[in-house]
C-alpha atoms as a printed R data frame, in Angstrom:
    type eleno elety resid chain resno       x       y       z
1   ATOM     1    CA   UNK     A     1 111.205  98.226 156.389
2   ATOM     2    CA   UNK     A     2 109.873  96.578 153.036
3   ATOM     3    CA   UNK     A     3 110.420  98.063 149.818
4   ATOM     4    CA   UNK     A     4 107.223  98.501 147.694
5   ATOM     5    CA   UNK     A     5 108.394  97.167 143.755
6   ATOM     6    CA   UNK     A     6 105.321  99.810 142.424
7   ATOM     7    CA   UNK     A     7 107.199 102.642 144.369
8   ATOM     8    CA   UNK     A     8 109.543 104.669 142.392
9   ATOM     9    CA   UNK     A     9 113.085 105.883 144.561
10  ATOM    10    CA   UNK     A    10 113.532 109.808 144.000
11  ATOM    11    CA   UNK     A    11 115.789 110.348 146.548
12  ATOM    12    CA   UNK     A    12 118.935 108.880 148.806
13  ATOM    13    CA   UNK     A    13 120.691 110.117 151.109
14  ATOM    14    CA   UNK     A    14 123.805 108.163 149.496
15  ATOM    15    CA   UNK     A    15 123.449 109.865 146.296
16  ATOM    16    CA   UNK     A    16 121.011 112.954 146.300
17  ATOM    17    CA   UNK     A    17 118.357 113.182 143.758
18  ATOM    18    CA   UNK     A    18 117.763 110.206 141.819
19  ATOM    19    CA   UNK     A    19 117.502 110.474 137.871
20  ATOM    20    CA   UNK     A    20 115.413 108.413 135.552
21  ATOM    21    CA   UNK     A    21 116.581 106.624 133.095
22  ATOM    22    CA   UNK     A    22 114.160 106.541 129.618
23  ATOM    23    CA   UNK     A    23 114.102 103.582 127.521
24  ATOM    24    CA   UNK     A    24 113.225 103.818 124.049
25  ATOM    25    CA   UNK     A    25 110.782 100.634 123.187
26  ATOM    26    CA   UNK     A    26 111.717  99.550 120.026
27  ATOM    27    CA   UNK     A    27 109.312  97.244 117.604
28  ATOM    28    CA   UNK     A    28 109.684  93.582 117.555
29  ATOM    29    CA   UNK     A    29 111.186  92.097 114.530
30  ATOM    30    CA   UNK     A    30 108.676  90.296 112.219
31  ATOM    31    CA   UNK     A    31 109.287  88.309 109.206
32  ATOM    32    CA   UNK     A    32 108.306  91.839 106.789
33  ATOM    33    CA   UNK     A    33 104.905  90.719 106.173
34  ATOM    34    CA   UNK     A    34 101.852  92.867 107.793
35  ATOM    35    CA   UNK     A    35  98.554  90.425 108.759
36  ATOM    36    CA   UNK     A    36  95.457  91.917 109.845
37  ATOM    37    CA   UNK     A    37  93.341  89.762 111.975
38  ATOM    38    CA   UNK     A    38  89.281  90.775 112.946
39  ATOM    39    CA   UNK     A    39  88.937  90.633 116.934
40  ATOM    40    CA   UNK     A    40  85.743  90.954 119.062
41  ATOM    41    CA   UNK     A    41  86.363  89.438 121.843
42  ATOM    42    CA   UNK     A    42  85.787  91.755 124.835
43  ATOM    43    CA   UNK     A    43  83.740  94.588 122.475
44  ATOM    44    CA   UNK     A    44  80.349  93.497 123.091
45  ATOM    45    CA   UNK     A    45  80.427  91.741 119.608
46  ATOM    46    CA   UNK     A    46  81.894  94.791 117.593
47  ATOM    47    CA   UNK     A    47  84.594  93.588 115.277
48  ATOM    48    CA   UNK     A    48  87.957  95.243 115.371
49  ATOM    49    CA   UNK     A    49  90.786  95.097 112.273
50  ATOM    50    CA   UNK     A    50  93.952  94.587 114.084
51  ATOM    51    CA   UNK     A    51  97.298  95.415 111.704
52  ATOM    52    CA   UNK     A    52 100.386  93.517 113.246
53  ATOM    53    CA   UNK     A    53 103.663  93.480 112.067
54  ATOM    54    CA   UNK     A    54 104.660  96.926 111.278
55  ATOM    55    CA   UNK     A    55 108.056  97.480 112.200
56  ATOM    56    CA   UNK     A    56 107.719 101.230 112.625
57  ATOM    57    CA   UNK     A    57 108.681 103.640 115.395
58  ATOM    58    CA   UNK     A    58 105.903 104.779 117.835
59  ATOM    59    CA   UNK     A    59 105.254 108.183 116.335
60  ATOM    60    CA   UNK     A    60 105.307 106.635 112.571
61  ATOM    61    CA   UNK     A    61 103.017 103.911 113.800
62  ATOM    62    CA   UNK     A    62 100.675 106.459 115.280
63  ATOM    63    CA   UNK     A    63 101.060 108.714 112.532
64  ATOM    64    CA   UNK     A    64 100.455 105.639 109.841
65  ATOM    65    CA   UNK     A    65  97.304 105.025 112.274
66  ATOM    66    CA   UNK     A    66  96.066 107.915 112.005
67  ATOM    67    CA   UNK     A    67  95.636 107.886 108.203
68  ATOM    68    CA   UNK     A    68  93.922 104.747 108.316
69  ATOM    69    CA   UNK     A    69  92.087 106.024 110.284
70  ATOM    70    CA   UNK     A    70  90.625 109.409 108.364
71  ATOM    71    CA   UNK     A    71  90.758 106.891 104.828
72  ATOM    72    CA   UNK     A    72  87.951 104.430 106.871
73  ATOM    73    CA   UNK     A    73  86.511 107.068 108.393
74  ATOM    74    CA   UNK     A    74  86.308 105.783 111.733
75  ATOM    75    CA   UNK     A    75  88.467 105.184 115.130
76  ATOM    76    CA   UNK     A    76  91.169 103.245 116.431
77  ATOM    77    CA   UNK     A    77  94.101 103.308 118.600
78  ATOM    78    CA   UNK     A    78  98.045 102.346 118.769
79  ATOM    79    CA   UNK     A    79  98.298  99.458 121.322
80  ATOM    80    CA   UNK     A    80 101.658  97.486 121.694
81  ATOM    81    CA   UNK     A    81 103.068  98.142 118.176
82  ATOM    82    CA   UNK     A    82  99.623  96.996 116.727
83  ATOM    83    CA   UNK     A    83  96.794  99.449 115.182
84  ATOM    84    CA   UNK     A    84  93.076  98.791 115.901
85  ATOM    85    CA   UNK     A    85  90.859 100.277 113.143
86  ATOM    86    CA   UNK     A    86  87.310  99.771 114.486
87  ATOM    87    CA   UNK     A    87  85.926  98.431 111.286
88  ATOM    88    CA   UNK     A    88  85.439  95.020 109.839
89  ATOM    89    CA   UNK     A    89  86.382  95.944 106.383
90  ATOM    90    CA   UNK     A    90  89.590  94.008 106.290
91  ATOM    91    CA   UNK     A    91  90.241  94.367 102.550
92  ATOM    92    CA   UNK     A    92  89.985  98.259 102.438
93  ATOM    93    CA   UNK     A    93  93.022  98.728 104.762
94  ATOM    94    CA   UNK     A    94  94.997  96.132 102.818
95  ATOM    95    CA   UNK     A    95  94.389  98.105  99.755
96  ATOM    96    CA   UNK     A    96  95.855 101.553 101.677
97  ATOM    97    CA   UNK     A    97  98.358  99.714 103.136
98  ATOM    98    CA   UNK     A    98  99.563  97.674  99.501
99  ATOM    99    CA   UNK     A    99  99.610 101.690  97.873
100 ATOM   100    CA   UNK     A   100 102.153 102.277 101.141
101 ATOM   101    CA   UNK     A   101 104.018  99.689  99.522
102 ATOM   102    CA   UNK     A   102 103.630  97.304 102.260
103 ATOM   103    CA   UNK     A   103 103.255  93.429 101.951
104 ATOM   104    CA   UNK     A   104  99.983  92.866 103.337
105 ATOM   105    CA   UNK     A   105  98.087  89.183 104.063
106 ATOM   106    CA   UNK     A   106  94.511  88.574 105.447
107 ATOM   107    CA   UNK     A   107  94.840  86.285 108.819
108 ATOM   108    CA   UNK     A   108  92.595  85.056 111.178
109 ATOM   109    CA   UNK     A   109  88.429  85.113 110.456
């Protein structure tokens, strides 16, 4: 008998019903500065702003995402403790982001 690794165990008959254990992910630790690189690699040429750094909780990262979102009027998603504003206008989320009292640097091209 082989054991598939993708198959999640819900019940033995050692133990019963199997519970499952939820682990919080927790941000990794920068050095308190926020960079915010331009990507387009893989979006048929449209440029992405990509904010790394933030040391935030996933619902305060989605919730700061979302109101970078509605100030550049346009979309974006939460991705691996990074925020992807689909815009190339680099400088108007550093502006939100220095009146959030963040330390904020332009990286990448």
């Amino acid at each position: 008998m082989r054991i598939d690794p993708n198959v999640a165990l819900v019940f033995s008959t050692d133990g019963g019903r199997i519970k499952e254990e939820k682990v919080e992910e927790t941000a990794p630790k920068g050095d308190g500065i926020i960079r915010i690189h331009r990507d387009s690699k893989g979006r048929k040429g449209k440029g992405v702003s990509i904010v790394k750094g933030l040391e935030l909780p996933p619902k305060e990262l989605k919730a700061l995402a979302q109101k970078l979102k509605k100030q550049c009027g346009c979309g974006g998603t939460v991705k691996d403790f990074t925020i992807e504003i689909q815009t190339d206008n680099r400088e108007q989320i550093k502006s939100l982001l220095e009146k959030l009292n963040y330390t904020v640097k332009l990286a990448g091209g």
